[in-house]
C-alpha positions as CSV (number, residue, x, y, z in Angstrom):
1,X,124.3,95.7,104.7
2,X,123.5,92.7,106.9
3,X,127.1,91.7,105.9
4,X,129.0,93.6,108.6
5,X,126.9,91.9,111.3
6,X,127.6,88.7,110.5
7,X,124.2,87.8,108.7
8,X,125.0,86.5,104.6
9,X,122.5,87.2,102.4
10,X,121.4,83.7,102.4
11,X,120.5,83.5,105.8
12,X,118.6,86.7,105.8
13,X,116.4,85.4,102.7
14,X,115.7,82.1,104.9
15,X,115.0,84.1,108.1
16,X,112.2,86.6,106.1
17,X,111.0,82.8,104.5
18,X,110.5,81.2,107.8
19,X,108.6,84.1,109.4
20,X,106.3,85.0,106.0
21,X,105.6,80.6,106.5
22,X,104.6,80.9,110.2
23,X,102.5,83.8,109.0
24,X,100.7,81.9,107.0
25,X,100.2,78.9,109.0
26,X,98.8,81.2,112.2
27,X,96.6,82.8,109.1
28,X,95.7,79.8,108.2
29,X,94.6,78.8,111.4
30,X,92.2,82.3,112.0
31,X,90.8,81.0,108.8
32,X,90.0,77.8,110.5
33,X,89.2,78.1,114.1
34,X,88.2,82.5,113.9
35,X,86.3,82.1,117.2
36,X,88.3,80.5,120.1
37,X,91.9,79.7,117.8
38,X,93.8,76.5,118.0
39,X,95.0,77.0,121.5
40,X,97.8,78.1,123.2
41,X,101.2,77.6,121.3
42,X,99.2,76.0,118.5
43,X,100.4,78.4,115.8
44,X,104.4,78.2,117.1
45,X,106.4,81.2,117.2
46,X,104.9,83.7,114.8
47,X,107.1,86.4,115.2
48,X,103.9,88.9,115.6
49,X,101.9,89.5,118.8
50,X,98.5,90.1,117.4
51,X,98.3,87.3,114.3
52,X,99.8,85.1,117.3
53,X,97.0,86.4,119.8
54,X,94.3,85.8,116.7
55,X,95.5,81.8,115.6
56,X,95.9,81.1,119.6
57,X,93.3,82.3,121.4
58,X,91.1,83.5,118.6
59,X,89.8,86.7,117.1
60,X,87.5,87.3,119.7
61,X,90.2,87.9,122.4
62,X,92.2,89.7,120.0
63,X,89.2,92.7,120.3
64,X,88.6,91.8,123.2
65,X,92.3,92.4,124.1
66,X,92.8,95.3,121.6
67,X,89.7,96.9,122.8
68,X,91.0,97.0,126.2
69,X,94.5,97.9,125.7
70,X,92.6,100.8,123.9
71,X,90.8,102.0,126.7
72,X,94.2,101.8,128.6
73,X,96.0,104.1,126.6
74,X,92.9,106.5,125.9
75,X,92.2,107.2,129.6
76,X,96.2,107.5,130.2
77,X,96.3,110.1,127.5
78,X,93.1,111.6,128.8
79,X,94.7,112.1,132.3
80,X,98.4,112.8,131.0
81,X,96.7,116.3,129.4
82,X,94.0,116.8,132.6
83,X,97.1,116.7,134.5
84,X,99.4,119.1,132.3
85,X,96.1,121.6,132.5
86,X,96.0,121.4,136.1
87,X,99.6,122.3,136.2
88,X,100.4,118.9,138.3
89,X,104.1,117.7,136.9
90,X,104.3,114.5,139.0
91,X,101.0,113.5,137.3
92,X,101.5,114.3,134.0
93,X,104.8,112.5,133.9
94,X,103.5,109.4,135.3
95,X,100.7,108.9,132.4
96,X,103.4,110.1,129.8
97,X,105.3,106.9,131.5
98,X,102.9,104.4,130.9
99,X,101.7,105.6,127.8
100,X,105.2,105.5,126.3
101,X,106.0,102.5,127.4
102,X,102.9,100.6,125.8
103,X,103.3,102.5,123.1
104,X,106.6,101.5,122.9
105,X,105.1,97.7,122.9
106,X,102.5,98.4,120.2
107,X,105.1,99.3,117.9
108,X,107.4,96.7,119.1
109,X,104.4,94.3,117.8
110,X,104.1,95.8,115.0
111,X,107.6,95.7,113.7
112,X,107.5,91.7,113.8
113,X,110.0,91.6,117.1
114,X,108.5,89.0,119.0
115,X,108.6,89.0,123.0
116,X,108.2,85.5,123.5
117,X,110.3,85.5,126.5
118,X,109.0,85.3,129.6
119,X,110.7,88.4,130.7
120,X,108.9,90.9,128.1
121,X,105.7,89.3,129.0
122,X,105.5,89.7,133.0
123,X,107.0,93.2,131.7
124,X,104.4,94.4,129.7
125,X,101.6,92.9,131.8
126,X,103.4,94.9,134.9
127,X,103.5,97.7,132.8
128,X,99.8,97.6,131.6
129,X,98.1,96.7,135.0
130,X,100.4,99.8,137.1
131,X,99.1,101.8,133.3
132,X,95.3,100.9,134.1
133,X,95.4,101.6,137.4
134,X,97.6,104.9,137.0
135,X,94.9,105.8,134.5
136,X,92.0,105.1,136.9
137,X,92.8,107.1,139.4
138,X,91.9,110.9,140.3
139,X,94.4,113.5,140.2
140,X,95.7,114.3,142.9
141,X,94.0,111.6,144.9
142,X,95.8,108.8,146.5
143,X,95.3,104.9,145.2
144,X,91.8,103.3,145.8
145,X,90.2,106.6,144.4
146,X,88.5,106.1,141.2
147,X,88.8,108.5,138.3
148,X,85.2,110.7,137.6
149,X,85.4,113.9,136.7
150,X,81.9,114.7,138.0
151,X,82.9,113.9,141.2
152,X,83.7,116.6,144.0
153,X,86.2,116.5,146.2
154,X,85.7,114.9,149.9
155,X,85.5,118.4,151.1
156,X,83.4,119.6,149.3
157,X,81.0,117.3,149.6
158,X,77.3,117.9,151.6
């Protein structure tokens, strides 16, 4: 199968050995520095976003991260359907955007592709911090204007 692009059988078996040892080298070093990791690039190239996160910077800014990329996504999915209820295309196509797109990163990460290149990286962080923002503000209402949907609108207003 990997034949017809060049890859032998041999080097395919060496290329899944080398990533399951960097696997468990960046394990190994969760196991032995969980809180704060073993610092940037301690752990090499580990071919996974979130062990790499964990064995660098430590578990606690993996939640912390993972916890916040959460919230990203929730509140752009939130909005995407407020938007498609109010009828408002140019909204709803805009959160279905960025939530695609760091969708599209999760399961990038998940697969094993790394985006170790500096490209993917001031990509996705583009991509997040437009998503964030996207997601924060008010339909309808131009940037600066925070998303609550208690709020009335400015003419409304006593």
């Amino acid at each position: 199968r990997f034949e017809g692009l060049g890859i032998s059988e041999q080097d395919r078996d060496s290329s899944v050995k080398e990533r399951l040892e960097r696997h468990e080298v960046a394990l190994a070093l969760v196991r032995e520095k969980p809180i704060f990791g073993g610092g940037w690039g301690s752990a090499g190239l580990v071919h996974n976003e979130f062990l790499q996160m964990a064995a660098d910077t430590g578990v606690v800014t993996l939640v912390l991260f993972l916890l916040f990329y959460a919230s990203v996504l929730w509140r752009l999915y939130r909005r995407y359907w407020i938007a498609v209820r109010q009828g408002n295309k140019n909204e709803s196509h805009c959160m279905n955007v960025f939530f695609s797109a760091l969708t599209g990163y999760t399961l990038v990460w998940f697969t094993g592709t790394h985006t170790n290149v500096q490209e993917a990286y001031i990509a996705f962080w583009l991509v997040l911090a437009l998503g964030a923002k996207a997601a924060n503000l008010v339909i309808g209402e131009g940037a600066g204007t925070r998303a609550n949907p208690k709020a009335r609108p400015a003419s409304q207003a006593a």
